[in-house]
MIKOLPA-993226 format. One line per field, with one value per residue (C-alpha): residue in three letters; x, y, z. Coordinates in pm, whole numbers, plus 32768, in hexadecimal, padded with zeros to 4 digits. Each point is the difference from the previous one (the first is absolute). Example, Ala and Ser with C-alpha at 12.3 -4.5 7.8 and 13.67 -1.06 7.14 Angstrom:
BEGIN
residu <- [ALA:SER] $
x <- [84CE:8089] $
y <- [7E3E:8158] $
z <- [830C:7FBE] $
REM end
This chain:
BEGIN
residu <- [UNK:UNK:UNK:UNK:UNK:UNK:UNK:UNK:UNK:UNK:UNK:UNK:UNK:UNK:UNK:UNK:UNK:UNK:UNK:UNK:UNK:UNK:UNK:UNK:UNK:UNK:UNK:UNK:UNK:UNK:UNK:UNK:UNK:UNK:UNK:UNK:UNK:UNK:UNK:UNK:UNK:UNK:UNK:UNK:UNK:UNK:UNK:UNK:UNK:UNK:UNK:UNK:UNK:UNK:UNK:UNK:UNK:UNK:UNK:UNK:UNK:UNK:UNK:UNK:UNK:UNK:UNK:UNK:UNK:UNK:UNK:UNK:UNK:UNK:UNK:UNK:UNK:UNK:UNK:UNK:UNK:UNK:UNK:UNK:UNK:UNK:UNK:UNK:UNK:UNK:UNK:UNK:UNK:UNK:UNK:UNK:UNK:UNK:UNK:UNK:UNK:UNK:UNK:UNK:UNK:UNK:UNK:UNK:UNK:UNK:UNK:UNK:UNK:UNK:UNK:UNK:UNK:UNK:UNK:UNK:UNK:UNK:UNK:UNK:UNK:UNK:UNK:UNK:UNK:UNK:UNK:UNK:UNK:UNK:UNK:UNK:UNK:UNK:UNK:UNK:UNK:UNK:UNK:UNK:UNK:UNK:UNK:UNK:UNK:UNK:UNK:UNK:UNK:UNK:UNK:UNK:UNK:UNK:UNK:UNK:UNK:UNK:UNK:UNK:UNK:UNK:UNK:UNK:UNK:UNK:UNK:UNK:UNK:UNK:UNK:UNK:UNK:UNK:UNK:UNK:UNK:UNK:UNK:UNK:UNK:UNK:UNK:UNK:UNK:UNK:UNK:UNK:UNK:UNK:UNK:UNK:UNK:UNK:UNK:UNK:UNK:UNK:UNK:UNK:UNK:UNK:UNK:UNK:UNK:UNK:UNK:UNK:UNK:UNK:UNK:UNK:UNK:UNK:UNK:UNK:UNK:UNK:UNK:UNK:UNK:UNK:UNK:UNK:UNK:UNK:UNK:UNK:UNK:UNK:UNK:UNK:UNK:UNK:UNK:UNK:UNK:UNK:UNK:UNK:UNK:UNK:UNK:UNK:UNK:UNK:UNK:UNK:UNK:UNK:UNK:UNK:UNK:UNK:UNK:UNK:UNK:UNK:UNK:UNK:UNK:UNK:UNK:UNK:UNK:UNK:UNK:UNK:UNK:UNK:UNK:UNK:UNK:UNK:UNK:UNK:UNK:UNK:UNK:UNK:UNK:UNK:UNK:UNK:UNK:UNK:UNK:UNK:UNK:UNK:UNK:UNK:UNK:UNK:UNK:UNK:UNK:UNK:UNK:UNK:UNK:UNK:UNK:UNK:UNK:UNK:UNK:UNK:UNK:UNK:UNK:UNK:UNK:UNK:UNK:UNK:UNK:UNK:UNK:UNK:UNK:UNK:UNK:UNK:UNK:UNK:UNK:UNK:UNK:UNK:UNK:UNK:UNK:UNK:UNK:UNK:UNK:UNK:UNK:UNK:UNK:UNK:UNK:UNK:UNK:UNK:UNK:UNK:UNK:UNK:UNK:UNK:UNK:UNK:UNK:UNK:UNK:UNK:UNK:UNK:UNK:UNK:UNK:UNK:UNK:UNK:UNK:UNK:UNK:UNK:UNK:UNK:UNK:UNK:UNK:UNK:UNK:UNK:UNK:UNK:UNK:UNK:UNK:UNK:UNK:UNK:UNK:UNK:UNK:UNK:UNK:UNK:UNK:UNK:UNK:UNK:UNK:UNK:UNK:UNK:UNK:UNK:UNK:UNK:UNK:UNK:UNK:UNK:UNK:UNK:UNK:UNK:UNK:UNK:UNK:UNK:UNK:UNK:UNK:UNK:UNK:UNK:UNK:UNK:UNK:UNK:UNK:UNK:UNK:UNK:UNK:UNK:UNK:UNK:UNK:UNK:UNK:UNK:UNK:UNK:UNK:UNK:UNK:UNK:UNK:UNK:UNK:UNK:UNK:UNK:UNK:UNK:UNK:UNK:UNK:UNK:UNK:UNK:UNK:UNK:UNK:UNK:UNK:UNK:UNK:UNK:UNK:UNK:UNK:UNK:UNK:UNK:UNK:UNK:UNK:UNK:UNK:UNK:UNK:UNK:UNK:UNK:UNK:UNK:UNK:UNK:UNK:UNK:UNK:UNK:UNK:UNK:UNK:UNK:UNK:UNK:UNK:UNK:UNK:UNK:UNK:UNK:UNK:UNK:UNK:UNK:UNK:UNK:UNK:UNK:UNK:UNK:UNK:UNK:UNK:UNK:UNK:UNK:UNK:UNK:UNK:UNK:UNK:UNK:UNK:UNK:UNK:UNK:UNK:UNK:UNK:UNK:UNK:UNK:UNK:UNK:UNK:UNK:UNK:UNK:UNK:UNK:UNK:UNK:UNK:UNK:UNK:UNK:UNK:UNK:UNK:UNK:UNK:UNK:UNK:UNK:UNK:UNK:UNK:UNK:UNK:UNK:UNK:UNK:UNK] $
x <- [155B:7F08:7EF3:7E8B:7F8B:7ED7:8022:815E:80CC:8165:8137:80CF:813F:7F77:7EB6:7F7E:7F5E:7E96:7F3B:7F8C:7EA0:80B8:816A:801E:80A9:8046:80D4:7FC3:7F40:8101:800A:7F8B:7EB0:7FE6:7FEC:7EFB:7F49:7EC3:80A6:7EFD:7EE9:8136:8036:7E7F:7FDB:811D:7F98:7EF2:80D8:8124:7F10:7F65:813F:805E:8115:7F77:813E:809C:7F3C:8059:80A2:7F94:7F8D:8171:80BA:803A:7F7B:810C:8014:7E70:8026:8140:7F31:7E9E:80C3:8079:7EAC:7F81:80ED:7FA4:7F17:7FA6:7EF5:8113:8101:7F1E:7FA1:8187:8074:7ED5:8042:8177:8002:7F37:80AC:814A:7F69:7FBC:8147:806D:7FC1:810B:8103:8027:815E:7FE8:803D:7F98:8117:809B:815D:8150:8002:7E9C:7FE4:80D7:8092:7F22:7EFB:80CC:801D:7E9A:7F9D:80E7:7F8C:7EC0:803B:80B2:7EBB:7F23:80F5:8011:7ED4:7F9A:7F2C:810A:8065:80CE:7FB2:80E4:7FEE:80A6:7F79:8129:813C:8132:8007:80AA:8105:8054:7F2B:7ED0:7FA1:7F40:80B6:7FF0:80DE:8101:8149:8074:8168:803A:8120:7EEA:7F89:7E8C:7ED5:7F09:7F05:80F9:806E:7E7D:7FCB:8106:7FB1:7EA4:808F:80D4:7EF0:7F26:80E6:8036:7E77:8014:8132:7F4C:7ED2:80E3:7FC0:8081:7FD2:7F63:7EDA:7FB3:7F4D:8086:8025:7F12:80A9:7F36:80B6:7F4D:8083:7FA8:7F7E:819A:80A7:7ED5:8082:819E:7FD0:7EF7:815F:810E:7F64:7FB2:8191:8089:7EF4:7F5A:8159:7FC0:7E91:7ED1:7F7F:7E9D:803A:8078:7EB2:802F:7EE6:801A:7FC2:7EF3:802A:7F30:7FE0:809F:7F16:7FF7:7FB9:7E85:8006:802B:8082:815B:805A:815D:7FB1:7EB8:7FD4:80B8:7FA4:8110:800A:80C2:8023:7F1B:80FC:8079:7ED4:7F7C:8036:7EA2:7F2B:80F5:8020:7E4B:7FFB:8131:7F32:8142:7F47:7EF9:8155:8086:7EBD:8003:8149:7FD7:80C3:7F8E:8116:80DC:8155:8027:8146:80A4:80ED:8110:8061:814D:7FE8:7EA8:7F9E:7EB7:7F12:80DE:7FA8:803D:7F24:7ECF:8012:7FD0:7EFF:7F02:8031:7F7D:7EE9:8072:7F2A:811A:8188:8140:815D:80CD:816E:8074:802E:8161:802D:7EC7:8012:7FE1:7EF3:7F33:7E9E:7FAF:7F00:7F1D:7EB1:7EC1:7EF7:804B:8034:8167:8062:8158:8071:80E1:8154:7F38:7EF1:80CD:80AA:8144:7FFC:7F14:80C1:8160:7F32:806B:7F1E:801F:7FEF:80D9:8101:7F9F:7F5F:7E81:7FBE:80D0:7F82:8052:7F03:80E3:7EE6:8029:7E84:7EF5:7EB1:7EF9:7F4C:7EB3:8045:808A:7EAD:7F68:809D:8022:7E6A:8040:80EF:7F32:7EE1:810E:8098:8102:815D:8127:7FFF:8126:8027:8108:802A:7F7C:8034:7F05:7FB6:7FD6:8146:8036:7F08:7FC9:7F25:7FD7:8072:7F2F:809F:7FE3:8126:7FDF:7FFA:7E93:7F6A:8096:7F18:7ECE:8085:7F97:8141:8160:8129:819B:8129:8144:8128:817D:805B:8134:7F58:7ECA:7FF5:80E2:7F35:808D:7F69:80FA:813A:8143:8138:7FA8:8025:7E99:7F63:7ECC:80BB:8076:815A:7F77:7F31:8116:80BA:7F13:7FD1:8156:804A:7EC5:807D:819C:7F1B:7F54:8131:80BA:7EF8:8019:8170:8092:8100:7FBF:8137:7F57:7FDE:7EB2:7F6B:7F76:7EAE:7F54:7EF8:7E7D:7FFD:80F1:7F98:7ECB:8072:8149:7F85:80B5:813A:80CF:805C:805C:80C4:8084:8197:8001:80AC:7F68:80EC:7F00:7E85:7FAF:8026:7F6C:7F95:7F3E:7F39:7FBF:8004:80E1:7EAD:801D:8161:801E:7F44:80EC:814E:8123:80F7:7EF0:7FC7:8184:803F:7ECC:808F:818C:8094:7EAB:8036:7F9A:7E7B:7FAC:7F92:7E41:7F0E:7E7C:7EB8:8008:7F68:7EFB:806E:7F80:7F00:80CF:814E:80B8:7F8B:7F56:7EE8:8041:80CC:8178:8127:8065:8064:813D:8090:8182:80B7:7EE5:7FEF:7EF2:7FA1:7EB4:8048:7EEB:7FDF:80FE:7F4F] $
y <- [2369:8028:7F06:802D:7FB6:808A:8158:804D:7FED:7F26:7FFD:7EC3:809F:810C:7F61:811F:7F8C:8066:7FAB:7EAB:7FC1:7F56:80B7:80EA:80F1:806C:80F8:817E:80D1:80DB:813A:80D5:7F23:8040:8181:7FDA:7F3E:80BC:7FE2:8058:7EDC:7EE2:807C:7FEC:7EA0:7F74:8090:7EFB:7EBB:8086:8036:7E84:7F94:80A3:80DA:8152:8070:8012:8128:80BB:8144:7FD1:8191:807E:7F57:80B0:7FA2:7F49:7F3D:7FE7:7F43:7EFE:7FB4:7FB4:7F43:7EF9:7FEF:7FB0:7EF4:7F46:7ED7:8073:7ECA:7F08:808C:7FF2:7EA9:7F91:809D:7F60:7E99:8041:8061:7EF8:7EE5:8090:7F80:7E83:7F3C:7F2D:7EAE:7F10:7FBB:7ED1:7FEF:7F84:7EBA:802A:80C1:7FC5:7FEF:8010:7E7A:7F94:8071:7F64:808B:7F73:80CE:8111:8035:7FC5:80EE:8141:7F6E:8049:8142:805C:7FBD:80D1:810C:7FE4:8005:8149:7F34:8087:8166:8053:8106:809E:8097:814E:80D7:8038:810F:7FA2:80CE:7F02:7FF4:8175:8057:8094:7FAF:7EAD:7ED3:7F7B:8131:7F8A:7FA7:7ED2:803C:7EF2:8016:8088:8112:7F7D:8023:7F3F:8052:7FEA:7E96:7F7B:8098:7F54:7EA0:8042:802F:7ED7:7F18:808D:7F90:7E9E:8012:8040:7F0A:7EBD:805C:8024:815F:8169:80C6:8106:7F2B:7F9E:808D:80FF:7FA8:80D6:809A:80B5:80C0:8087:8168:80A7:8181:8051:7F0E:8035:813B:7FB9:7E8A:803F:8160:7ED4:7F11:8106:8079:7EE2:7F90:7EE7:7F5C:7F79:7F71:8062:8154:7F3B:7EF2:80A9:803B:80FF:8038:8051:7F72:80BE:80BE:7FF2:80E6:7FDD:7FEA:8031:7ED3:805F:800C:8173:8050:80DE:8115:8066:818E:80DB:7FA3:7E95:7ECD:7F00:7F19:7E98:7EF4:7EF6:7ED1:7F37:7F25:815B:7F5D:7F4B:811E:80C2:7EF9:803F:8166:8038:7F4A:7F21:7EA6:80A2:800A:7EF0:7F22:80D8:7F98:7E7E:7FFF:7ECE:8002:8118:7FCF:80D5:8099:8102:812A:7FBD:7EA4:802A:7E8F:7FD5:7F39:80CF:7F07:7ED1:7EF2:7EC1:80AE:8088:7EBD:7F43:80B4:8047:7E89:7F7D:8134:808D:8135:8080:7FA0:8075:7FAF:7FC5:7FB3:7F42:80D9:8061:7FCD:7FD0:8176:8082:8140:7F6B:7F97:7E8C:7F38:7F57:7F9B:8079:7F28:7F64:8146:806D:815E:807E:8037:8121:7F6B:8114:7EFB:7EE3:7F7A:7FD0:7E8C:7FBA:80FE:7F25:7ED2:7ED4:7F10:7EAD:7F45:80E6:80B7:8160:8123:7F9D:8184:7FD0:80A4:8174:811C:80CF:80D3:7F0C:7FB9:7F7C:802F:7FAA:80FE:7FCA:7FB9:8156:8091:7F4F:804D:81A2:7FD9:7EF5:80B3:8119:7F4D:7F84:814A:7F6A:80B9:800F:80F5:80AC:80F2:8108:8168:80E6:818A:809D:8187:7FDC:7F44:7E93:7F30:7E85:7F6A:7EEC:7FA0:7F16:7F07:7EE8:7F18:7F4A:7EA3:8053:7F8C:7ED2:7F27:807A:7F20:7E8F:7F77:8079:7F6E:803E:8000:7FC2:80F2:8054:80F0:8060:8008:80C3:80BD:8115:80F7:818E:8095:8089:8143:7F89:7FFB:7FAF:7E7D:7FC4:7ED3:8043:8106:80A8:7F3B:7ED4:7FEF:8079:7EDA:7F25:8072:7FDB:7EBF:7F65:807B:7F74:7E94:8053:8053:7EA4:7F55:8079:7F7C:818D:803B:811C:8094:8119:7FC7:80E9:7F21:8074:80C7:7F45:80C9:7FAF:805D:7EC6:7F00:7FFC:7EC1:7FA8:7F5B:8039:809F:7EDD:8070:8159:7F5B:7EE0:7FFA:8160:80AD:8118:80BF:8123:801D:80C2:7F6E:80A0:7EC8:7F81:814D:8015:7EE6:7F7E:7FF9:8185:804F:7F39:812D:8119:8055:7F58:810F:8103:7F57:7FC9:8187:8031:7F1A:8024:808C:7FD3:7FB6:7E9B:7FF6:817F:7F77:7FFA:7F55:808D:7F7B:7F75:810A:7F52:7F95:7F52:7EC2:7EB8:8085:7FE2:7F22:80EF:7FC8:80CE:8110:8016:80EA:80BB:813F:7FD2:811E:7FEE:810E:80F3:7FB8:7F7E:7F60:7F42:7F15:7F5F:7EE9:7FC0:7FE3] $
z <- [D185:80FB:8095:80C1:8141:8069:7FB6:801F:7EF9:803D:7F69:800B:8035:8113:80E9:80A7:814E:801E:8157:7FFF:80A3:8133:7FFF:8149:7F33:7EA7:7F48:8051:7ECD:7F44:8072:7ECB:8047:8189:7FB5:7F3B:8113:80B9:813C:80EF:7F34:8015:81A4:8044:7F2B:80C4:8179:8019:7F74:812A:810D:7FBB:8020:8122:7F76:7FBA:80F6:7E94:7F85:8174:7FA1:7E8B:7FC3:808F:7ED8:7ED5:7EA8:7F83:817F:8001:7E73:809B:80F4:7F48:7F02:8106:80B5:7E6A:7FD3:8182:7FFC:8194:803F:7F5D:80E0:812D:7FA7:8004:8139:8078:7FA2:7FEA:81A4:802B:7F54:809B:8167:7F84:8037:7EC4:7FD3:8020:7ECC:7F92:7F3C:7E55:7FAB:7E5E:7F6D:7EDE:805D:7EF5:8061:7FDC:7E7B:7EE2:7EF6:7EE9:80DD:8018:7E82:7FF1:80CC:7F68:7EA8:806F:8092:7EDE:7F00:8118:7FE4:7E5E:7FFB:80BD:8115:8125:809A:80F0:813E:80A6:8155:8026:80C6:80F0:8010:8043:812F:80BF:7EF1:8029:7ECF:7FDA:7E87:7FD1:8086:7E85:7F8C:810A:7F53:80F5:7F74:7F10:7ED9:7F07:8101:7F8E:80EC:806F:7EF3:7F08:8067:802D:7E8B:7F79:808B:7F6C:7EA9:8003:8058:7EFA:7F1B:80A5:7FEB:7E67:7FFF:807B:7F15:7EBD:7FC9:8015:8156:7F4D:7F6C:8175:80D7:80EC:8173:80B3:813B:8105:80B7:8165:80A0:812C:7FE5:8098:7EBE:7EF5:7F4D:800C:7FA7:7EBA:7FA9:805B:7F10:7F03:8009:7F8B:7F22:80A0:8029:7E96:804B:7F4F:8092:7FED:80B1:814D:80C9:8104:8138:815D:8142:80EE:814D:8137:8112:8153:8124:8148:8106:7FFE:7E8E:7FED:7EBF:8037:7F71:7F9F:7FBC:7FFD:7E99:7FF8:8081:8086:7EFA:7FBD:7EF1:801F:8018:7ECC:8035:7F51:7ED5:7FE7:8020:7F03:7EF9:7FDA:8070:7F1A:7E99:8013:8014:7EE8:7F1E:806F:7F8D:7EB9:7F9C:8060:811F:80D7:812E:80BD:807C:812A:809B:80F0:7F51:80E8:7FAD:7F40:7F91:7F9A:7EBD:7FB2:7F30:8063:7F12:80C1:8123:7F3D:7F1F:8126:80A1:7EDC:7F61:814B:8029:8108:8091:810B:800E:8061:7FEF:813E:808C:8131:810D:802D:8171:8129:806C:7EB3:800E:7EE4:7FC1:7FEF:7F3A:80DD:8002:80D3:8030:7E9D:7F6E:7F7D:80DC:8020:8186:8054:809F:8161:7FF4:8029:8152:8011:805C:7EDC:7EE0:804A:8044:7EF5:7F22:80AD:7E82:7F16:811D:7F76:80B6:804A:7F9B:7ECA:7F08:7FC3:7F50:7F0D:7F4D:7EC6:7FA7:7ECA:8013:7ED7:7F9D:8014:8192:7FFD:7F8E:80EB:8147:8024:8075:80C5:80BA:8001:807E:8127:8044:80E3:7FE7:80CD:8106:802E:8133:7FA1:809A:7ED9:7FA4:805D:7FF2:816B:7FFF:8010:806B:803D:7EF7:7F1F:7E85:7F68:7EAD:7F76:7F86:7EB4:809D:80D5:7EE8:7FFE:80F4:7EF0:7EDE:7FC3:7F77:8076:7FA2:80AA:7F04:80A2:7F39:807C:80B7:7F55:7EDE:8018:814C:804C:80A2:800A:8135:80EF:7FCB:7F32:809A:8171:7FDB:8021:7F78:7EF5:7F4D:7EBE:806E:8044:7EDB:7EF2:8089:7FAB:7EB4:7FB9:8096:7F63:7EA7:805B:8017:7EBC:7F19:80CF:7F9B:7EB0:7FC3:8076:80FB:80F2:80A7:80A7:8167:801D:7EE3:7EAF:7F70:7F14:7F55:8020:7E8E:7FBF:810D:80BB:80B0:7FA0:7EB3:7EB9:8082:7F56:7EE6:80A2:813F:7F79:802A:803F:813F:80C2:80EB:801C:809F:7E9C:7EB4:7EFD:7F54:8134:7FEF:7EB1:7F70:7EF3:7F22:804B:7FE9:7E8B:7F68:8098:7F69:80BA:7FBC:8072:8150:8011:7FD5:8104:8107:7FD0:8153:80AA:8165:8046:8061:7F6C:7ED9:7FEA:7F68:7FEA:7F7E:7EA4:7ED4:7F32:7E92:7F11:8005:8054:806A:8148:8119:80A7:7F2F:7EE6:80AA:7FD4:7FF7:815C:80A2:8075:80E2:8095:80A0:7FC0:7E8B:7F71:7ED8:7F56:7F35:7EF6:7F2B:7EF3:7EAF] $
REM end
C-alpha cells in the first residue's frame, strides 16, 4: 500500500525520509544515483551557498579526492540546509549565554489521590473508544544502541533477560495487541473489524536498517506489517566554536543526531503527520524504547488527556529520593519546562512542600508523553522559526584529530513551553517505569536487572491479585499478549500455584493452549529442564479465535525442539 506526499511516494510500513524545507539534514542519495551526478555542475552550484555561509573550508582539498570520495562528499553538502544551520548555532550560542528564568515548582497535577475511580473508568473508557476507533497512534522513540548495555544492535533488540528471552520490541508489540483487543472488547466487536493501532516507530541512521530486518524476522511480532510506520530521525553537523563546520575525513563531515527533540522536524519531514491525518488519527502517545515497563497507548492516560483537550501532557512519578539525576516538571514564567536535576541547587532539589510534605521539585520526567495532533503540525516551524537548541561542547574526531566543538539537539520536551494547554498525569513507579540504561551484572540501578525485576514482581502482584499463589522468589512473567495490566488473569490464576518464573499458560494463554494437543505439548515438554521451555509471537488464524485478536496456536520450543502448533478444527 503506498501513500502521497508531495512528490514522493510513501509506504506505510517503510517512510523513507526526504529533506524537509527546514531539516538540517536529510538522508544521503543512493549511490547508483550519485554516479550519475555531473559532479563538477553540483560542486560549482554548491561553492557559492558554502562561501555565504562561511564554510567553503569544506570543499578545501576537494580535486585530491577520488571519484568515489569527491561523490560522498557532494552528497552530504546536497543533503545540508547551511543558512538553517548557521541560523541555529547562531541563536543556539546565543541563547546558551542568557541565564534561565527562575522555576517555580507544579502545584496542578493530577495525582493517584486527587482522581476517583468512577473517573478513572471514565477516562480508560474513553481512551479505549479513541483507540477503537482508530483516532490514536503510538510513537516510539528509538533511535539509541544499546552500547551501554554491551550491545551494539538497537537498544529495542536488547533481550533484558526475562523467562521468555523476549526483547524490547517484542514486549512493546505485544502490549499493543492486547489492548487492541481490550479496544474491540469494550466496543462489542472482533479485534479484527477494528481498526489497527498505528505505531510509529522513529530510528536513527545507526538503528534504521537492523530495527526495519529485526521487525521483519519475526514478522511484525504478530502486528499488521501496515500498521508499523518506520522513519528516521535527522543528523546535524558538528561545529566548531566559531561555527566552523568539522570535518571528520577529506570526504566526511563530523556528523551527530539531532536530539530526540528531532522528532518534530521528522514527524513533517518524514510525511508521518500527512498519514497520520489520512488515517484519522487525532492524538499521539509518545514514549522512549528503553522503558521495560511502559504501557504504550495507555488508556486511562490518553482518555484523560484528549476528553479534556489537552494540546501537551505527560505522565510522571514521585521522585524516588531528593538526589535523584532526573528532570523535574516546573514551570517558567507560566510556561510548563522540564529542569535538569544540573540546573537545580541542592538546597532547593531536597527542599520539601510546606502544605503536602513532598519534594517541592516533585515531579519526575520519564519520556511518557501525548500530544494532539494538530499541535504537532503546528510546532516543527515554530521551532524552526526559534532555532534555539542545546549546545553541547564535546571533543569531536576530527581528520586533524580531536577538536573542541559543539553538538547542537533538541530534547522532545523544548516544545513544551509552545503549547496552550498542558496537563501532568501522576502513574507508579513500579508499575510503569523501569528504565534499561546501564551494563547487567554490575549492580547498577536503571538496568536490564533492575528492570527484569520489576517485570516479574509486578506480574507476582498481578497473578495474587488474581486468586494465584506465586512460590517463586524471583516472581513470575506474565505475557503482554495475556494481560496488559493485570486484567483478566482470573480465570487463569485463580487457585492455581506457581513455583516457577515461566508457566506456559501465563505466556500463552489458556485461550491459546485449548487449541493445541495436550499429549503433543506433554511429549514436547517431558524432561524439559524447568524454565527452557519458549513461547514466541502468536501465528494469525482464523477471524474471531484466540484473544489475541484472532490469532491463536503457538510455537513452543523446549530443549531445542520445536514445534507449531495450530488450531484444532
Amino acid at each position: 500500500m503506498e501513500m502521497q506526499q508531495a512528490a514522493a511516494p510513501l509506504h506505510t510500513h517503510c517512510i523513507p525520509l526526504p529533506k524537509p524545507q527546514s531539516c538540517a539534514s536529510g538522508p544521503p542519495l543512493p549511490r547508483s544515483l550519485a554516479s550519475l551526478l555531473p559532479l563538477p555542475s553540483v560542486m560549482e552550484a554548491l561553492r557559492p551557498v558554502l562561501e555565504e555561509c562561511g564554510q567553503q573550508h569544506l570543499l578545501e582539498g576537494y580535486e585530491d579526492l577520488t571519484a568515489d570520495q569527491q561523490a560522498d562528499l557532494l552528497q552530504q553538502l546536497q543533503s545540508i540546509d547551511f543558512p538553517y544551520v548557521n541560523h541555529i548555532f547562531k541563536a543556539s550560542m546565543a541563547a546558551a549565554e542568557v541565564p534561565a528564568a527562575p522555576a517555580a515548582p507544579m502545584d496542578d497535577v493530577t495525582t493517584l489521590k486527587s482522581a476517583t475511580d468512577e473517573q478513572r473508568e471514565a477516562w480508560r473508557c474513553s481512551g479505549l473508544k479513541l483507540i477503537a476507533e482508530g483516532k490514536l497512534a503510538v510513537l516510539l522513540l528509538a533511535g539509541g544502541q544499546g552500547t551501554r548495555l554491551g550491545s551494539s544492535a538497537p537498544k529495542g533488540c536488547y533481550n533484558i533477560g526475562l523467562p521468555s528471552k523476549k526483547s524490547l520490541f517484542q514486549l512493546q508489540a505485544e502490549r499493543l495487541l492486547r489492548l487492541q483487543a481490550l479496544a474491540a472488547q469494550q466496543a462489542g466487536t472482533d479485534a479484527t473489524e477494528c481498526r489497527p493501532l498505528r505505531w510509529y516507530i522513529m530510528t536513527s541512521p545507526a538503528t534504521d536498517a537492523e530495527t526495519r530486518k529485526h521487525f521483519k524476522a519475526n514478522s511484525f511480532f504478530g502486528l499488521k506489517e501496515a500498521q508499523v510506520c518506520f522513519f528516521s530521525q535527522g543528523a546535524l553537523p558538528a561545529l566548531t566554536e566559531g561555527g566552523r563546520i568539522i570535518r571528520e575525513s577529506p570526504s566526511r563531515l563530523a556528523m551527530a543526531p539531532d536530539g530526540n527533540g528531532g522528532v518534530y522536524m521528522a514527524l513533517r519531514g518524514a510525511g508521518v503527520l500527512a498519514d497520520m491525518a489520512a488515517h484519522g488519527v487525532e492524538a499521539v502517545d509518545c514514549y522512549c524504547v528503553d522503558n521495560a515497563l511502559v504501557r504504550l497507548g495507555d488508556p486511562l492516560f490518553t482518555g484523560f488527556c484528549h476528553s479534556r483537550g489537552i494540546e501537551c501532557g505527560a505522565r510522571v512519578v514521585a521522585k524516588a529520593y531528593p538526589e535523584e539525576k532526573v528532570g523535574v516538571f516546573a514551570r517558567r514564567g507560566g510556561a510548563l519546562e522540564v529542569v535538569e536535576y544540573s540546573e537545580l541547587d541542592p538546597s532547593e532539589a531536597s527542599a520539601a512542600d510546606p502544605a503536602t510534605g513532598e519534594l517541592k521539585y516533585n515531579w519526575s520526567n520519564i519520556c511518557l508523553h501525548y500530544f494532539r495532533r494538530d499541535w504537532l503540525e503546528s510546532v516543527s516551524d515554530r521551532l524552526a522559526e526559534m532555532g534555539k537548541y542545546h549546545v553541547a561542547r564535546k571533543k569531536i574526531a576530527s581528520m586533524d584529530g580531536p577538536v573542541a566543538g559543539v553538538k547542537l539537539e533538541l530534547f522532545i520536551f523544548d516544545t513544551f513551553p509552545l503549547a496552550a494547554s498542558t496537563a501532568l498525569f501522576e502513574v507508579r513507579r513500579e508499575e510503569e517505569f523501569a528504565p534499561v540504561k546501564n551494563a547487567p551484572g554490575q549492580g547498577l540501578a536503571d538496568s536490564p536487572d533492575t528492570a527484569r525485576d520489576a517485570i516479574l514482581a509486578l506480574h507476582k502482584r498481578w497473578v495474587q491479585a488474581a486468586g494465584g499463589e506465586v512460590q517463586c522468589p524471583e516472581g513470575v512473567e506474565v505475557s503482554p499478549l495475556v494481560s496488559y495490566a493485570g486484567e483478566g488473569l482470573e480465570e487463569a490464576c485463580g487457585g492455581k500455584t506457581y513455583t516457577s518464573s515461566y508457566d506456559m499458560h501465563l505466556q500463552a494463554g489458556a485461550g491459546f493452549l485449548q487449541y493445541a494437543p495436550k499429549s503433543a505439548v506433554n511429549r514436547l515438554l517431558k524432561g524439559a529442564v524447568q524454565g527452557a521451555a519458549e513461547y514466541s509471537s502468536p501465528r494469525p488464524t482464523p477471524k474471531g479465535r484466540g484473544p489475541a485478536g484472532g490469532r491463536v496456536g503457538a510455537r513452543i520450543v523446549a530443549n531445542c525442539s520445536s514445534r507449531t502448533f495450530r488450531p484444532q478444527p
